[in-house]
N, C-alpha and C positions, 0 to 999 in steps of 0.2 A: 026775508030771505027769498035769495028767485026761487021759480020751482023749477027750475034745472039741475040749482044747486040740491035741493032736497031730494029731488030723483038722486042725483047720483050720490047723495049720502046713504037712503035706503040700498041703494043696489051693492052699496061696498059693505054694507051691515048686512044683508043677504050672502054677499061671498062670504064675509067672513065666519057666518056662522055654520056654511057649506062646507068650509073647509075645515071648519072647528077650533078656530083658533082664537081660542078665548082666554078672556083674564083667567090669570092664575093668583092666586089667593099663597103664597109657602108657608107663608108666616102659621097659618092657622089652619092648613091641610098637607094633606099628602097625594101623590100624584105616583099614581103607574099604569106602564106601556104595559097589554096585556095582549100578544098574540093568539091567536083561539083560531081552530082547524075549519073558520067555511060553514062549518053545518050548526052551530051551538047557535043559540042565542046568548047576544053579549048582557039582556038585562038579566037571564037566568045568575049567569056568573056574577052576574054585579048580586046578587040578592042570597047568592053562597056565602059570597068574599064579606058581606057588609058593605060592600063599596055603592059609590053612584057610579052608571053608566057616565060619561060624557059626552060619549060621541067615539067615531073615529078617527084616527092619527091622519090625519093630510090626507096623500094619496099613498101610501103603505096600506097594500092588501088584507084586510083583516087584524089591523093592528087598532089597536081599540084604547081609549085612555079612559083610567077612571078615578076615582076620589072620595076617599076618604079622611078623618079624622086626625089629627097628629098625631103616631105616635112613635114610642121610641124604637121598634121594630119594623120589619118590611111583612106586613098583612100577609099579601099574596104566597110570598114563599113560606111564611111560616102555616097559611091553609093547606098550599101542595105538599108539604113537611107530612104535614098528620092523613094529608088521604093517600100519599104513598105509603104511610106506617099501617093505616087500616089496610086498605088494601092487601098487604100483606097477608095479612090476620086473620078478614073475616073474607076473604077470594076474590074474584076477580066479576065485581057487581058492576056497571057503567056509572056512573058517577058524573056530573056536567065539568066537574075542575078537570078530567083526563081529556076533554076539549083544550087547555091552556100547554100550548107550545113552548110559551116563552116569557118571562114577567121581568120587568126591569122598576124599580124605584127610582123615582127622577129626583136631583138634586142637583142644586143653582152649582153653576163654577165661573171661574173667572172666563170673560170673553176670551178668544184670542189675539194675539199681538198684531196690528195694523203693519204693514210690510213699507212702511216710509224711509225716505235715506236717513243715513243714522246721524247725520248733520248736516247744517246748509253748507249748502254749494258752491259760494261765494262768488266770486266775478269770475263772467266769463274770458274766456282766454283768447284771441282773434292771433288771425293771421296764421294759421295752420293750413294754406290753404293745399288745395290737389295741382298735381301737374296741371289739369283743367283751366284751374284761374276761377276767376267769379265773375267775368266779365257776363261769359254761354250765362250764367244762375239766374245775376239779375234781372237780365232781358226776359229769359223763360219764369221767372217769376211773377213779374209787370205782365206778360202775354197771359198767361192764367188768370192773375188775377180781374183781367179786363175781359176776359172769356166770360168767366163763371159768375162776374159781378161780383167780387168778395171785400166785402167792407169794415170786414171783423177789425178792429183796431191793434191787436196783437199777430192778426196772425203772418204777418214777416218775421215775426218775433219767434215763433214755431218750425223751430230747424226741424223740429222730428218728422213733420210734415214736406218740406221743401227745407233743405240746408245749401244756403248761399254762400255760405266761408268754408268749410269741408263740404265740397261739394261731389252727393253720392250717397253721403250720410245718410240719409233720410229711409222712409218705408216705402217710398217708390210710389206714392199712390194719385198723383196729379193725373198722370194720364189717364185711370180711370173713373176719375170724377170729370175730363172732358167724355167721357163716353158714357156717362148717364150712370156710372156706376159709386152710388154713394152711399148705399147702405139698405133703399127703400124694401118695406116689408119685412125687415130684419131684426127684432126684439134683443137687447142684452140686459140681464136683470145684473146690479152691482149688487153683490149681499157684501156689506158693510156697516159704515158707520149711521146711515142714515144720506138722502138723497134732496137736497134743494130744489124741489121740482118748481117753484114759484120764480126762480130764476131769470133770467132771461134768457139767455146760454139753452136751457131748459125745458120749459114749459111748455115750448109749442111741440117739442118730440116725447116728450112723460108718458108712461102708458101705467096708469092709475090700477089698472086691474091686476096687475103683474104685481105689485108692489104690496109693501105690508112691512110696518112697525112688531117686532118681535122683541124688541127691551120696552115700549110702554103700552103695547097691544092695544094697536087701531090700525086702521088704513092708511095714515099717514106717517112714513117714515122720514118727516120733514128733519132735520138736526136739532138736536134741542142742547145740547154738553156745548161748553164753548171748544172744546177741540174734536167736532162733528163735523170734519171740513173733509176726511178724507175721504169718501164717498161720492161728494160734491165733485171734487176735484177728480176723481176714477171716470166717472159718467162724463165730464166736460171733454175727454179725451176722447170720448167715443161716439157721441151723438152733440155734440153743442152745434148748435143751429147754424145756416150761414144767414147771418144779421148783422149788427151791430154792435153787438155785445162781446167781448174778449174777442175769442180767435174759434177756430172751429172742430167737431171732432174728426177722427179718420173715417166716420162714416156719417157723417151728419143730416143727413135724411134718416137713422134706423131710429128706431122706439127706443127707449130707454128706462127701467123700474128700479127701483129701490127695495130691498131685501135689508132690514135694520137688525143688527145682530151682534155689535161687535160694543156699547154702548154701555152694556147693563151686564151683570150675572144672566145666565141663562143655562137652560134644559138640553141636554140631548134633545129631546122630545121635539124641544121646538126649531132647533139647529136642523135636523130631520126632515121635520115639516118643511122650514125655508129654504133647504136644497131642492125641495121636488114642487115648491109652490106656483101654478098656474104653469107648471112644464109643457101645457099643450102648446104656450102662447110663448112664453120663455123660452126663450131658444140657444143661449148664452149665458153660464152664470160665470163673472167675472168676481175670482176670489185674493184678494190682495192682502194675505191673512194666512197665518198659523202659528203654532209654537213659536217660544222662545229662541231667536237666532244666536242664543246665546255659547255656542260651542258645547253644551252640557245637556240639552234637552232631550228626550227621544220620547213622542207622543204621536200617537195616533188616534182616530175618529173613533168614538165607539161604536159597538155593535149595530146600535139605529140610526147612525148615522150612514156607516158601512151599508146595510141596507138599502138606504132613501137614495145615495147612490146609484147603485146596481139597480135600483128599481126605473130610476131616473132614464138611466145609457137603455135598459130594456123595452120602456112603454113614454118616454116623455115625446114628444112631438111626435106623435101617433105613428110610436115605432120604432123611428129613426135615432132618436135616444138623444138628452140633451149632453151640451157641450161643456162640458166645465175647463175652466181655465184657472191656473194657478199658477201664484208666481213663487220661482224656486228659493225666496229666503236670501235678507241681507245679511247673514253671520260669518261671510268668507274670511273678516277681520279677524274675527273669534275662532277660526279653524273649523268654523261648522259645516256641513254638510245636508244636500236636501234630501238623503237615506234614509236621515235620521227623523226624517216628518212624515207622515201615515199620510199625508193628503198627497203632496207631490212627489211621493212615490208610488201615487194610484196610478193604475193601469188604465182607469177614467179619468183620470187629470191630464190635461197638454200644460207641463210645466214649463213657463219660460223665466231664464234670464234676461240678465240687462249688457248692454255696451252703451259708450256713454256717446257725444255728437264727435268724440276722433273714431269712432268704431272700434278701441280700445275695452278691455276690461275693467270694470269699475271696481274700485279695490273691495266691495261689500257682498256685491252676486254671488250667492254658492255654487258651485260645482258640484255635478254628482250624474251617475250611471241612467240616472229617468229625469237627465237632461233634453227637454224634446229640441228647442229652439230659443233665441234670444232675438231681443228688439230692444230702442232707444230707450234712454232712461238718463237720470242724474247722473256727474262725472264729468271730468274733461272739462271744468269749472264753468259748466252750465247743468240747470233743471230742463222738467217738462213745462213750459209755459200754456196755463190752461183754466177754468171755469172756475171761479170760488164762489163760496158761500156769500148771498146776499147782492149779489149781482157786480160783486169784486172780479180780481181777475187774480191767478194765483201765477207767479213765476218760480218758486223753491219747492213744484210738486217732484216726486223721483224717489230712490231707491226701486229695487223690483215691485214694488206696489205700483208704478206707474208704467213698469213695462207688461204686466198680466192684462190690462183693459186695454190699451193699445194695440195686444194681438186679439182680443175678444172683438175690438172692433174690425178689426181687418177681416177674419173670421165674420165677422155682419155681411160687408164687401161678397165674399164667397157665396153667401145665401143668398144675396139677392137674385145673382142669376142662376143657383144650384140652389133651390130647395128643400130637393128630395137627397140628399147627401144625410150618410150616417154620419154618428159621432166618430169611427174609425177610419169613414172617407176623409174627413176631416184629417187625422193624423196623418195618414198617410200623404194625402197634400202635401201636407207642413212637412214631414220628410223628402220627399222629392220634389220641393222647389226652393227649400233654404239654400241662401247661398253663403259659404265657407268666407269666414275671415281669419287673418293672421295664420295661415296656414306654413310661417315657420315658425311660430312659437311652442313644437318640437313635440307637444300634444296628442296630436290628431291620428286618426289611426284608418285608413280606407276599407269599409266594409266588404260583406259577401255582394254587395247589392254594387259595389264600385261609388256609394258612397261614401263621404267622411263623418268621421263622427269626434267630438271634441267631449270629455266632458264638465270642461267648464262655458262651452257653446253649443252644445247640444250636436243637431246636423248644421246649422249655421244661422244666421240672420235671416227673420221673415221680408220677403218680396212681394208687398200687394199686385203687384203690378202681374208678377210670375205666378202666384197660387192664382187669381182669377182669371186667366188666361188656360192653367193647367184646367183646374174646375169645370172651364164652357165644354172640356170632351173627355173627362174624366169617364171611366166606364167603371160603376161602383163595385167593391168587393164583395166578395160571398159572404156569408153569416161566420161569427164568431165559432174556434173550436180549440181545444186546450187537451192537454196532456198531463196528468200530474204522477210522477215518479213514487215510488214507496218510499217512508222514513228514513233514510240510510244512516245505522248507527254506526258512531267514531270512538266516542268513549278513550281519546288519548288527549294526553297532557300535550299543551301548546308550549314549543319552546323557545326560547326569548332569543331576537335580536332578526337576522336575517332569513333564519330557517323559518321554513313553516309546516302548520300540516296539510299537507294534499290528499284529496280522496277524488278519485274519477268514478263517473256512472256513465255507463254506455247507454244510448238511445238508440235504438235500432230501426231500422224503415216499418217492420210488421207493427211494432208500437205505436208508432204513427199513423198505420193504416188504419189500422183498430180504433185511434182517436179519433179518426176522419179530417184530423190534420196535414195539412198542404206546405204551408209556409209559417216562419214563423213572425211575431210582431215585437211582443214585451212577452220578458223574462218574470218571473219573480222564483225567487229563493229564501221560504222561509227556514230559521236554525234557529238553533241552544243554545249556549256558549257559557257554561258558570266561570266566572273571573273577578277578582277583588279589586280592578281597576278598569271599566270598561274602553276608559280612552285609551287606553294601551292596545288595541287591538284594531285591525285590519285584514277586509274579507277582499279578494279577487275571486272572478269567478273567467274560467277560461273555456271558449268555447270551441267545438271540433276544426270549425276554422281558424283558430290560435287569436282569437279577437280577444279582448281583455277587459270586461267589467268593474271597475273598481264599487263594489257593492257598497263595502264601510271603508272608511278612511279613521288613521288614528286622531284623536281628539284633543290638547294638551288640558284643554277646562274641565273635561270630565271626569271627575272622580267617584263616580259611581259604579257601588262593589254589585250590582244587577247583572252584568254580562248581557248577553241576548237571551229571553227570553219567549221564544214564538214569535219573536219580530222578523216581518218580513220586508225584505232588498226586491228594490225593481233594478232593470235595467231596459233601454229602447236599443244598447248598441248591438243588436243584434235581427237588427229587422232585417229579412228577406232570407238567411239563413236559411237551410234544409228540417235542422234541427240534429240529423241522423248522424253520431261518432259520441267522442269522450267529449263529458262536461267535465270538466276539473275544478274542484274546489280548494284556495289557496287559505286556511284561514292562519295569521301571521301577531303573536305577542310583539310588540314594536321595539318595545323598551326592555330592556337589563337591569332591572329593580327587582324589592321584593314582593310584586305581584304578580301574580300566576293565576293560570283558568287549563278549562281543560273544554276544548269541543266536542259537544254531546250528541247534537245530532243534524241531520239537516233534510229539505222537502224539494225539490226544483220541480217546476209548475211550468212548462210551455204553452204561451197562446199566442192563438194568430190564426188564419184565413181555413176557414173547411174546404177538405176536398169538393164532398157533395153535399149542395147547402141543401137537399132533400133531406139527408140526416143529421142535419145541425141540430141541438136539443140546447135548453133554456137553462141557464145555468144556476142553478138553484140560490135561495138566499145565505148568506154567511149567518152561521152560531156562534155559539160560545165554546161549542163542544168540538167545532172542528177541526182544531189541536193538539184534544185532548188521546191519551192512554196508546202514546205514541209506543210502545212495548205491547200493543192487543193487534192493533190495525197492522193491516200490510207492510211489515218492514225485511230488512235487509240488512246485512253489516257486510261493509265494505274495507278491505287494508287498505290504512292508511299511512301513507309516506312522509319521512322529510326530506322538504326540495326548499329550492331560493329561486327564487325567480328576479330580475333584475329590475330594479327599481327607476318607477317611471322620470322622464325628464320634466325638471322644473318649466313649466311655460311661462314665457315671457311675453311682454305685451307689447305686440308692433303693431306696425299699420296694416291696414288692407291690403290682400292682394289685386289688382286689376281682374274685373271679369267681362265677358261680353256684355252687351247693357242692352233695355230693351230701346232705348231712346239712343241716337245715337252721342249725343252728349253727356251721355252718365257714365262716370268709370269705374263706379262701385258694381251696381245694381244688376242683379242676372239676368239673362234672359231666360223666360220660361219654358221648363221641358218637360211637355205633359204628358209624359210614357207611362206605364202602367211597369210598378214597378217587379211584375212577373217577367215580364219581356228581359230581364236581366240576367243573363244565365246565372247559376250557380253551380257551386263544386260538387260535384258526381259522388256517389257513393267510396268508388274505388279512389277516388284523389283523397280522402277524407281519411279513407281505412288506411292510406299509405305514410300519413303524417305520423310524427308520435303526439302523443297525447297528455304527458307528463309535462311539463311546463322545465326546459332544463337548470341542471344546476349552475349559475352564475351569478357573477358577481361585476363591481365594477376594476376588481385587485388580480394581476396575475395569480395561480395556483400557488408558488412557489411561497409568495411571502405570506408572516402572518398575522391573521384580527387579532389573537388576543381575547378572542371572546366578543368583541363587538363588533357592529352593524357598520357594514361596505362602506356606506358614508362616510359616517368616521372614521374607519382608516383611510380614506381618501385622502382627509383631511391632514391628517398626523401623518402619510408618507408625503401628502404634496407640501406641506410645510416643511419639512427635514429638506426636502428636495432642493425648496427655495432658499434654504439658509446654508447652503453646502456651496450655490452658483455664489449666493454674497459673498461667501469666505474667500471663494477662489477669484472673484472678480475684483475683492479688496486688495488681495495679494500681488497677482498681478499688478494694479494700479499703484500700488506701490513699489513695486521692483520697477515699472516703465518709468514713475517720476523719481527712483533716487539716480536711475540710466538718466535721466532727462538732466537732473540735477548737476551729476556730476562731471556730466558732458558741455553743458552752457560755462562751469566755472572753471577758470582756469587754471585755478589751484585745486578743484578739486581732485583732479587726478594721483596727488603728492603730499596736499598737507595733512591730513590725517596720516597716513604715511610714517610721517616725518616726526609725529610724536612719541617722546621716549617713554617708557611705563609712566614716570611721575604723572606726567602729564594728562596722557592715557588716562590714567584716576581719579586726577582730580574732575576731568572732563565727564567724567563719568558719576562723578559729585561723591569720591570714596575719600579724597583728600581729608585729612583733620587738620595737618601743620599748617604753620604761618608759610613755609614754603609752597605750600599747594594751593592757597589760598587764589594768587595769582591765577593758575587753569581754571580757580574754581569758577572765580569768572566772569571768565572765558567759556566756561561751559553753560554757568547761569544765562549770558549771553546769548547763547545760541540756541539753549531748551525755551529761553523767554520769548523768542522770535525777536530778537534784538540784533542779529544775524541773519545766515539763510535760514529761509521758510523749512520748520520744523511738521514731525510728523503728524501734529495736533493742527497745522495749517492745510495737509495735505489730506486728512481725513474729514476738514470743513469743507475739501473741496468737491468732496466724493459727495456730496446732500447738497450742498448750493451750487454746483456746476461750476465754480470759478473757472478760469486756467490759470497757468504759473505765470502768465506774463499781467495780470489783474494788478492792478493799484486800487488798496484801498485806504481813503484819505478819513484818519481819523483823529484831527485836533493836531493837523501837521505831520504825522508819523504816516510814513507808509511802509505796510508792512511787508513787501515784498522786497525791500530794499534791505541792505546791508546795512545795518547801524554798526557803524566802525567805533561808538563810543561801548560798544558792549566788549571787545576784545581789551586784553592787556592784562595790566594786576591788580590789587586789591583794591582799589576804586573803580576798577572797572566790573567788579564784583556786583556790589551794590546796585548801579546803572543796570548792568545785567539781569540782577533779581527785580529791579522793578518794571524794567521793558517785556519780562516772562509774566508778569504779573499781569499787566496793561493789556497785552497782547491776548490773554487768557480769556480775560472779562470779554474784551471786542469779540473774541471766536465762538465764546458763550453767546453773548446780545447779538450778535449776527445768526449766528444756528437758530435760533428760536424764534426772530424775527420770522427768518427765513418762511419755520415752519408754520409759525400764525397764518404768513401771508397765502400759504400754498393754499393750508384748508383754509381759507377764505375763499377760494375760488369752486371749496367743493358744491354741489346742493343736494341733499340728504333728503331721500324720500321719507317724509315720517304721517304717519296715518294719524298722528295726534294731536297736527298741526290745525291753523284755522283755515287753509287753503283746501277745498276740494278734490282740485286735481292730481288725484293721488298717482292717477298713472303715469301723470305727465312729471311728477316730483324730481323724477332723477334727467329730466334734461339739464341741459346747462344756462340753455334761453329761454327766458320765461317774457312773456310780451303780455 
């Protein structure tokens, strides 16, 4: 072995045991997090506990792990059990366990879910191209690539990078790779599945220190499971070399580590660990991962994890706080929501979604209120084409797993030439320079800041090209500062269908002073909610500027009788905001069944920019306890109302709008506008106080008529159905009075011979006859019901659904039926003839109708999400190429 390679074996066995991250034994020990106040010694506490010291947790302040023996109980808490019971007893002696803040027992759980599309993508689909053309793409294609020397074998093939058929599409980022801007000095650690760093894609940008195996604990987080590819395939999009190998990433000069997590069972503990691991040097962690996107889930980070976090955004890059990236969850099929996941509704998380190469919505991308921004991804019947395992090349990478490293790397871009940029400079970027798509798919709502906000597009599409242009004069914000409201108790019953309960809480400017709060960023709102069906419920949150949070959306998969439990809603739509009027709280039972809840309580939380960053303070770690004896701590009860508030419009998914472009051949891509986004007025006190603040009562039904007890929708539905079958009746009628006018006008007897019939006849024509005397009208009337005569009203109601006209020949086996069969007239042989020409004619207007109707839906095409075609958004064109 060289001894280079042996150096640098020892040096990653020296980190490793710096940072403590050592084999873990479950099977045959027990393992706990043990927080201790600074002053103790932790081998003291290990020799009270029975435990062994181990060390300490990562880089968590005095978080200590130790180990003992298997047993069926948790040690720690049953030792602090009995010395808070002595204590009691024998008084208040110092003791070393009243050093122990916090104890947690660590137990394996199932990794979390990888965020891949929920099925291949199938063939791409061409020829969508922009008013543009492809002609400008090409050429500027060919000139890059002769510029920058790019030999990657795919990378034409990488729309998301440069898109030549939707041209516009792309991340905007060629021009700043002619200007030396590629990523260099820029670290993004993937915490995943595991990292190919042997590569070729790879290897020469791997930064080894940065990285670490946490499902088989070592330094190498190589893949080892045969479906260890999606890590490979995250990192290929962000740093893959310009070589020869595949295609390249969006920043392919930056570092790039491996964070392995997602493989094996695993610890809080160590999940903990690998969020804060080498954060001086890590400067990106890209997470393509969480819960179930299963429409039913609702899970969040625990407690140490929550911590490693917050620990993370305070002290990781010496200060400045690292950047986590998350992508917002493909369960949009399933009706799920990204509310419903404790990571991408962090207030540390920059959550993006996906658009696919139309800039369209992919039918999987969740929507949700801590929607920050969206970027390219699977859809539109193409993937992300990009780095696989083994020196392969992967073309079916996608879902939001592919759009979270995509903006981690763009996000590299920014640091190279910023930084000294905090993790909140960061956000704010990404809100003031996303640019808005589909801006009438009826969504969108314009902020206090005069921006938009979507929330199934966040502020819009990331622009590499606009955020590092904003970046080079960005003037950074002040230090963090927050406001948190008292408990507000509700204590009433939710009642089912469009009502809801409303409860407002005023914020007042002195509140704010007191906070040392300026502006606001992200919202969160934690609540209660007891209910036997939690998917039946829907939270809005409205704010003094009448902006509209959709916090929780209803669920149809969820049938868990949990309600809300201390779980807590983000929202970003309310960046730049004062903060100062009525919040309103909308919480809405959805459904008209037998389950019922009642809202119990609720917390609103404001944070965002300090007045004076002299008094900005450190914001303390999250407990267990912080929730807790919501009836002791500072509360309030507030009246609560019932209102309706009018139900958002369905978005649909179109094309882009044109925007100014930095280049001037691009007609997607924005140009960058790096203002600071205080420079933005906002609403004055007195404009705020002069609104109301109640959310009013409407619906989508005049006052006058009535639900019935059910939700606007549906009767939307039951009056515009009655409506359309009221114009058919009268339009049938009509058409029938015009054609027996038509009728009786073209024939020249028509005017007379009905007329001229005496009762016998009259009857028999009417088919009342019995006798042998009537037999004769009879028909004659057989005749002319059988369309063996003039065209009857069974020909003229065929005509009303196949469009015929009255003057139409239709040739069936010699008979046309529009003509007069003069053998249907006369007497009792003409009966017979009669009855079988009604007959004949019957069947033909039957086998014609239904023809007809095959042939129409034949030309339909049915959007169906459960087909093998990808392009779900594109399903309901009519032209598929």
């Amino acid at each position: 072995m060289k001894l280079s390679a042996i150096a640098t074996s020892l040096g990653l066995a020296a980190l490793a045991i710096a940072s403590n991250v050592l084999p873990h034994d479950l099977d045959s020990n027990d393992y706990y997090v043990v927080h201790l106040d600074g002053k103790t010694s932790p081998t003291e506490v290990a020799r009270s506990l029975g435990l062994s010291h181990e060390g300490p947790l990562g880089e968590l302040p005095d978080h200590h792990l130790f180990v003992g023996r298997k047993a069926e109980h948790d040690i720690v808490k049953r030792e602090l059990t009995e010395r808070r019971r002595r204590k009691r007893s024998l008084g208040d002696e110092p003791h070393v366990l009243d050093s122990v803040l916090f104890s947690e027992k660590q137990r394996l759980r199932k990794p979390w879910e990888k965020r891949m599309a929920p099925r291949p993508a199938g063939p791409a689909r061409r020829g969508l191209f922009s008013d543009q053309g492809v002609d400008w793409a090409v050429k500027k294609q060919k000139d890059v690539i002769g510029t920058l020397g790019i030999k990657d074998p795919i990378f034409k093939e990488q729309w998301h990078l440069f898109n030549t058929v939707q041209t516009g599409h792309d991340v905007n980022v060629t021009g700043l790779w002619l200007e030396g801007i590629t990523g260099k000095n820029a670290t993004v650690a993937i915490v995943d599945d595991g990292l190919d760093m042997e590569t070729d894609d790879l290897k020469d940008n791997y930064y080894a220190q940065g990285s670490w195996d946490f499902n088989d604990k070592g330094p190498d987080p190589k893949p080892r499971l045969d479906d260890d590819k999606h890590g490979t395939r995250c990192a290929g999009e962000v740093s893959a070399g310009k070589n020869n190998a595949c295609g390249v990433g969006v920043a392919y000069d930056s570092r790039i580590a491996g964070l392995r997590i997602l493989s094996k069972l695993i610890t809080d503990a160590d999940e903990a660990v690998a969020m804060n691991y080498d954060f001086q040097h890590n400067q990106i962690y890209s997470c393509s991962w969480g819960p179930p996107d299963d429409g039913q889930s609702m899970d969040a980070p625990g407690i140490l994890i929550k911590r490693a976090m917050l620990n993370a955004v305070q002290k990781g890059r010496g200060g400045l706080g690292s950047i986590y990236v998350f992508a917002s969850g493909n369960g949009a099929g399933n009706g799920d929501n990204c509310n419903f996941d404790g990571y991408t509704n962090s207030i540390y998380s920059i959550t993006v979604g996906a658009v696919d190469r139309n800039g369209d919505h992919p039918y999987y991308s969740e929507s949700c209120s801590a929607n920050l921004v969206v970027t390219y991804s699977s859809g539109g019947g193409d993937s992300i084409h990009t780095t696989d395992v083994g020196n392969a090349c992967s073309d079916n990478h996608g879902g939001t797993s592919a759009a979270a490293p995509l903006a981690a790397g763009i996000f590299a871009l920014v640091l190279q030439i910023r930084p000294d940029l905090s993790w909140r400079d960061m956000q704010y970027l990404t809100v003031n320079t996303a640019v808005p798509i589909n801006l009438d798919s009826g969504e969108w709502q314009t902020t206090a800041i005069g921006k938009q906000f979507s929330h199934m597009y966040g502020y819009g599409k990331l622009d590499s090209y606009a955020i590092v242009q904003a970046a080079k004069t960005w003037k950074k914000v002040k230090p963090q500062a927050w406001y948190y409201s008292p408990w507000i108790h509700v204590n009433k019953e939710i009642p089912q269908g469009d009502a809801g309960v409303a409860v407002s809480y005023e914020v007042t400017q002195a509140m704010l002073d007191e906070a040392n709060l300026e502006r606001l960023e992200h919202i969160t709102v934690t609540m209660n909610i007891e209910h036997t069906r939690r998917g039946d419920l829907s939270v809005d949150l409205i704010s003094p500027n009448k902006l509209v949070s959709h916090l929780s959306v209803s669920r149809k998969n969820d049938e868990a009788r949990a309600g809300y439990d201390d779980w807590t809603f983000m929202s970003v739509v309310h960046w730049g905001e004062t903060g100062v009027g009525n919040w309103t709280i909308v919480v809405k039972d959805t459904q008209i069944n037998s389950y019922n809840g009642t809202f119990t309580d609720w917390h609103l939380k404001l944070w965002g920019e300090a007045k004076d960053a002299s008094k900005a303070k450190v914001l303390p770690m999250p407990t267990e306890e912080d929730d807790n004896n919501h009836a002791i701590i500072a509360t309030t009860s507030l009246p609560a109302t019932t209102t309706t508030i009018a139900p958002q419009p369905i978005a649909t998914d179109t094309k882009p709008t044109t925007a100014v472009s930095d280049h001037p051949n691009r007609p997607v891509n924005s140009k960058p506008t790096p203002t600071d986004a205080s420079s933005t007025p906002s609403p004055t006190s007195d404009e705020q106080s002069s609104e109301t603040t109640t959310p009013a009562n409407s619906t989508w039904l005049p006052s006058f008529l009535p639900t019935f007890g059910k939700s606007a929708a549906t009767m939307v539905w039951v009056y515009g159905s009655a409506a359309l079958i009221g114009v058919f009746c009268i339009s049938l009628a009509v058409y029938f009075y015009l054609a027996r006018r038509k009728r009786l006008r073209n024939n020249p007897r028509g005017d007379y011979e009905f007329e001229l019939l005496d009762e016998e006849e009259a009857e028999g024509l009417a088919g009342g006859g019995s006798s042998a005397e009537k037999r004769g009208a009879g028909g004659a009337g057989g005749g002319l019901a059988g369309g063996g005569g003039k065209r009857t009203r069974g020909g003229e109601l065929y005509d009303a659904f196949a469009g015929g006209s009255d003057d139409e020949d239709v040739d069936d086996g010699g008979v046309y039926r529009d003509r007069v069969d003069e053998g249907g007239r006369g007497s009792g042989s003409g009966s017979g003839s009669g009855s079988a020409s009604g007959a004949n004619n019957t069947g033909r207007q039957t086998s014609a109708l239904r023809s007809d109707s095959d042939d129409e839906s034949g030309h339909h095409v049915v959007g169906d999400d459960d087909d093998d075609d990808e392009s779900d958004s594109d399903d309901a064109r009519p032209l598929r190429r």
